[in-house]
C-alpha positions in Angstrom: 0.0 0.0 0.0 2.5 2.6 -1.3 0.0 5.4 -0.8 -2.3 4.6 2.0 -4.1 7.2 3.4 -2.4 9.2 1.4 -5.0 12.2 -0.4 -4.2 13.1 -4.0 -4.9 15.1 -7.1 -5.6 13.3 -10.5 -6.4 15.9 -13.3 -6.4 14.0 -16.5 -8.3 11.5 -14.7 -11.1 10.6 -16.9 -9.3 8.8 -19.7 -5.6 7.6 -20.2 -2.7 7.7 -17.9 -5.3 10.0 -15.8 -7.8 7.3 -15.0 -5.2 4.3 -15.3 -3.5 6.1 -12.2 -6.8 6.4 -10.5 -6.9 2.7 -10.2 -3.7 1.9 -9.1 -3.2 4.8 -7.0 -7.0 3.8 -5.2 -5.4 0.1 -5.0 -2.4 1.8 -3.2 -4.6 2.8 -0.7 -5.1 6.5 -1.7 -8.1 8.9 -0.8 -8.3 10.7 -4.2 -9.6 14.1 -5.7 -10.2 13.3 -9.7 -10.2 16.1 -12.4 -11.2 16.3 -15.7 -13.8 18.1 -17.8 -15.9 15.2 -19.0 -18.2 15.5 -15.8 -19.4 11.6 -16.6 -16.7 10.1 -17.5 -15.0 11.3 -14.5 -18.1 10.2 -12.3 -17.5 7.0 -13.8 -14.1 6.2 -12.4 -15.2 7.7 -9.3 -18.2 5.2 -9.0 -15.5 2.2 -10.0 -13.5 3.2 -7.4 -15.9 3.9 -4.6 -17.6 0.6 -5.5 -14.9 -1.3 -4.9 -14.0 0.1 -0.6 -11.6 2.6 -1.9 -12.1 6.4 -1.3 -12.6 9.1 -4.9 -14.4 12.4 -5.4 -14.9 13.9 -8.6 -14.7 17.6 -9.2 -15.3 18.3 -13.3 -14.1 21.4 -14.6 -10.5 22.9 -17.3 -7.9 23.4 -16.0 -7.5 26.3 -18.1 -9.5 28.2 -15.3 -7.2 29.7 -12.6 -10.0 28.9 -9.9 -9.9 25.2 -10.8 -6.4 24.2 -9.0 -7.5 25.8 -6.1 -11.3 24.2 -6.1 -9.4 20.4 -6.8 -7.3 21.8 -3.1 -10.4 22.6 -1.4 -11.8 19.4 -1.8 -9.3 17.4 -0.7 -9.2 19.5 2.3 -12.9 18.5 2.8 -13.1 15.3 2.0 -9.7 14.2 3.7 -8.4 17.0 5.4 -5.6 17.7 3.3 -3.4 16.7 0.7 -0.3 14.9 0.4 0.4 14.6 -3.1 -0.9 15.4 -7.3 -0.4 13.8 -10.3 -0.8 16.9 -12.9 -1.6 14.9 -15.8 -4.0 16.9 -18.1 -2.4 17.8 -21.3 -3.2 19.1 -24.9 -1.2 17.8 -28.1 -2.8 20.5 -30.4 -3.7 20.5 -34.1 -0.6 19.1 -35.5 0.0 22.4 -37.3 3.6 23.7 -38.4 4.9 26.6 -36.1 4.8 28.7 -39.4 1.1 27.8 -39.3 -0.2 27.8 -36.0 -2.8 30.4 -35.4 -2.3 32.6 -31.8 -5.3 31.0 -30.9 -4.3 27.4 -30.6 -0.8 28.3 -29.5 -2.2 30.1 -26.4 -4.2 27.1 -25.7 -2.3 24.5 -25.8 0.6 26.8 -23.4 -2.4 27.4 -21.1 -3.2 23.7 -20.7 -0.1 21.9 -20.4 2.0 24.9 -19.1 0.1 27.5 -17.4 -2.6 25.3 -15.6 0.8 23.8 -13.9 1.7 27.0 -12.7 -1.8 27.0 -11.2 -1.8 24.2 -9.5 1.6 24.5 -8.2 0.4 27.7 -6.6 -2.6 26.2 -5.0 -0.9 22.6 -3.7 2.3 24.1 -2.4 0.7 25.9 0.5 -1.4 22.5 1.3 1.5 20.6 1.3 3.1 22.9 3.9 0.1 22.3 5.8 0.7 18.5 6.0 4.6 18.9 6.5 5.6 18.0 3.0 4.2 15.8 0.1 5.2 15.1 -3.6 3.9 16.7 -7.2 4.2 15.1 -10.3 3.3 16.6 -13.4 3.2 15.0 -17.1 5.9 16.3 -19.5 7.1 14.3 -22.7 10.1 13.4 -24.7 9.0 16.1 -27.6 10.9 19.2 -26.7 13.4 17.3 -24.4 14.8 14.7 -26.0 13.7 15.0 -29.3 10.7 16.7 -31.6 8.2 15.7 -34.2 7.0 17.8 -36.9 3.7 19.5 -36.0 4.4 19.5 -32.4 6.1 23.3 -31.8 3.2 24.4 -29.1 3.1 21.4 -27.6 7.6 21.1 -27.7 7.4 24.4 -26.0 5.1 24.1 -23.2 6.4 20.8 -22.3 9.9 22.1 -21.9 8.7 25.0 -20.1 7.0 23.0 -17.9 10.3 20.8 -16.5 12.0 24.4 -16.2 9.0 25.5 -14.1 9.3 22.1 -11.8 13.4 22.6 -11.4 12.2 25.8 -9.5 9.2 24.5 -7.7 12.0 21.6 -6.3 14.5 23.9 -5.4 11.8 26.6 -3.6 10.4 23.6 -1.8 12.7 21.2 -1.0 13.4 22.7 2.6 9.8 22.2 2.9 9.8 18.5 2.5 8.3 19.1 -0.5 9.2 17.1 -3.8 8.6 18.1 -7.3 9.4 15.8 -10.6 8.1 15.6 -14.3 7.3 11.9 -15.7 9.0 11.9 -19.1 6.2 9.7 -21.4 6.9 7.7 -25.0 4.5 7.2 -27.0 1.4 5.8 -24.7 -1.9 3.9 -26.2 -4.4 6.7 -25.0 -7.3 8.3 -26.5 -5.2 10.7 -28.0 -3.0 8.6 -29.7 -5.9 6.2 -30.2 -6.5 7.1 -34.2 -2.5 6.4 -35.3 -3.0 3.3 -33.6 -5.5 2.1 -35.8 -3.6 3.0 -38.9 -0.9 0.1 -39.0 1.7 1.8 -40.6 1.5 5.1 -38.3 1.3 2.5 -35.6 4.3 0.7 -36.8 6.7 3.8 -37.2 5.4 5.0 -33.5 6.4 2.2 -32.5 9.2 1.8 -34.2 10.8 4.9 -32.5 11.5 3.4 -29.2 14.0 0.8 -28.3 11.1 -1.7 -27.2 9.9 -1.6 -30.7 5.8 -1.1 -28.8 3.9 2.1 -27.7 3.4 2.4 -23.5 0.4 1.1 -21.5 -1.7 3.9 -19.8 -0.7 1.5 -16.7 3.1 1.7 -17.4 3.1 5.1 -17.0 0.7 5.7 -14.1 3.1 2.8 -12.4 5.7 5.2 -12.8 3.8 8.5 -11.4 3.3 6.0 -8.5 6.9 5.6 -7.9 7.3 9.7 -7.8 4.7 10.0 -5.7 5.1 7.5 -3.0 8.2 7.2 -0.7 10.1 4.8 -2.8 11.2 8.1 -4.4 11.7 9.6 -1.2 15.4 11.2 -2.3 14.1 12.2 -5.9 13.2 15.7 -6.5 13.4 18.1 -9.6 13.9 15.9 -12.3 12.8 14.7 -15.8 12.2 10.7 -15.4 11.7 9.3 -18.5 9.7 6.4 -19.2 9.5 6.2 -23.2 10.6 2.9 -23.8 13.9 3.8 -24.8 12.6 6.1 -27.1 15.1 9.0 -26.2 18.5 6.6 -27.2 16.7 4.3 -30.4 17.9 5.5 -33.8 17.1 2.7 -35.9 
C-alpha cells in the first residue's frame, strides 16, 4: 500500500494515464480528488473506485480556469483533510499544425493547458503541502521538446519544456519544505489521444518503431511510474525529468 491514506490530485483523470492512475493509486490505498472536464466520464471512475472500498471524489471542470487548481485543493481539504500529493496529468497535443502555421489562438491554448494550468496548480498545492509537513507533485511532461521533436508539435515542444524548467524551480523553492517536485518523461502511450494512429498500421508501426522496445506504453506503465514519484520509494528524488518512453530517447534505428 504505497499510498495509503495518502489524499491526492488526479487531473487528467477521466481517460488515459489519468484514469489508469486512479486505479492503481486507489489500489495503493489512496483517498483521491479526480479532475477532468468530462463530468461523466470522471463520475464513472469515481463510482469504480468507490464501489470497490476505496475512497474518490470527482470535481469536473478545465484546468485552463485559474479557480480550478485551487477548487481540486479545497476538496481534498474537505473530503480528507488535506493533501499529500498530485499527479498533474491533463495535457493538450494541439492541431498538429507547423509553427509557421499555428494560429495565436491554438498556441495560447495549448501553453495554457499543459504549461500554465501547472503554474496554477503549483500555486494552490504548495501551501497545502506545507500544511501536512511535506508531500510530492508530479506533473506529465514528454520526450517532444526534451529529448527529441516531431513535426507538428512546436506548441506542444514548448510548453512541455517549459513546464520541466518550471518544476526545477518549484524543487529547489520547496525542498526545505519537505516538498518534492518531478516531471514523468512519457513515449509514445496507447491513449485516447494517440488512439487514431494506432489504428492506422503503418503510423502504428513507425510509433512504435521509434522506441528501443519496438511497442507504444500502456496507460498502466506510465501511471506505475507517477506511482513511484509519488510514493516514498522516491523519497530522495526531486526536480527531475524521469523518462519512461521505452527507450525512445536513445533508439535510432
Amino acid at each position: 500500500m504505497l499510498l495509503k491514506d495518502k489524499s491526492i490530485i488526479i487531473t487528467g483523470a477521466s481517460s488515459g494515464i489519468g484514469a489508469a492512475a486512479a486505479l492503481i493509486f486507489a489500489a495503493q490505498g489512496a483517498r483521491l480528488v479526480l479532475g477532468a472536464r468530462r463530468a461523466d466520464m470522471l463520475s464513472r471512475i469515481a463510482g469504480q473506485i468507490n464501489q470497490s472500498n476505496g475512497h474518490a471524489v470527482a470535481v469536473a471542470g478545465d484546468v485552463c480556469d485559474p479557480d480550478y487548481a485551487q477548487r481540486l485543493v479545497d476538496a481534498a481539504r474537505e473530503a480528507y483533510g488535506g493533501l499529500d500529493g498530485a499527479f498533474n496529468n491533463a495535457g493538450a497535443v494541439g492541431s498538429g499544425a507547423m509553427v509557421a502555421d499555428t494560429e495565436d489562438a491554438e498556441w495560447a491554448e495549448v501553453l495554457a493547458t499543459n504549461l500554465t494550468a501547472g503554474f496554477h496548480a503549483a500555486r494552490a498545492q504548495v501551501p497545502a503541502l506545507r500544511e501536512r509537513g511535506g508531500g510530492s507533485l508530479v506533473f506529465t511532461g514528454t520526450f517532444v521538446g526534451h529529448t527529441a521533436t516531431l513535426p507538428g508539435m512546436g506548441a506542444y515542444a514548448a510548453s512541455k519544456a517549459g513546464l520541466v524548467g518550471l518544476v526545477q524551480a518549484i524543487a529547489v523553492e520547496t525542498g526545505s519544505k519537505g516538498i518534492r517536485a518531478n516531471v514523468l518523461m512519457p513515449g509514445g502511450t496507447m491513449t485516447e489521444m494517440a488512439k487514431d494512429a494506432a489504428t492506422n498500421p503503418e503510423t502504428a508501426e513507425f510509433i512504435a518503431g521509434l522506441h528501443a522496445l519496438k511497442r507504444m506504453a500502456q496507460p498502466q506503465e506510465i501511471a506505475n511510474a507517477a506511482l513511484f514519484l509519488l510514493s516514498d520509494l522516491s523519497s530522495f528524488v526531486t526536480g527531475s525529468a524521469m523518462l519512461a518512453d521505452g527507450g525512445n530517447s536513445i533508439a535510432k534505428v
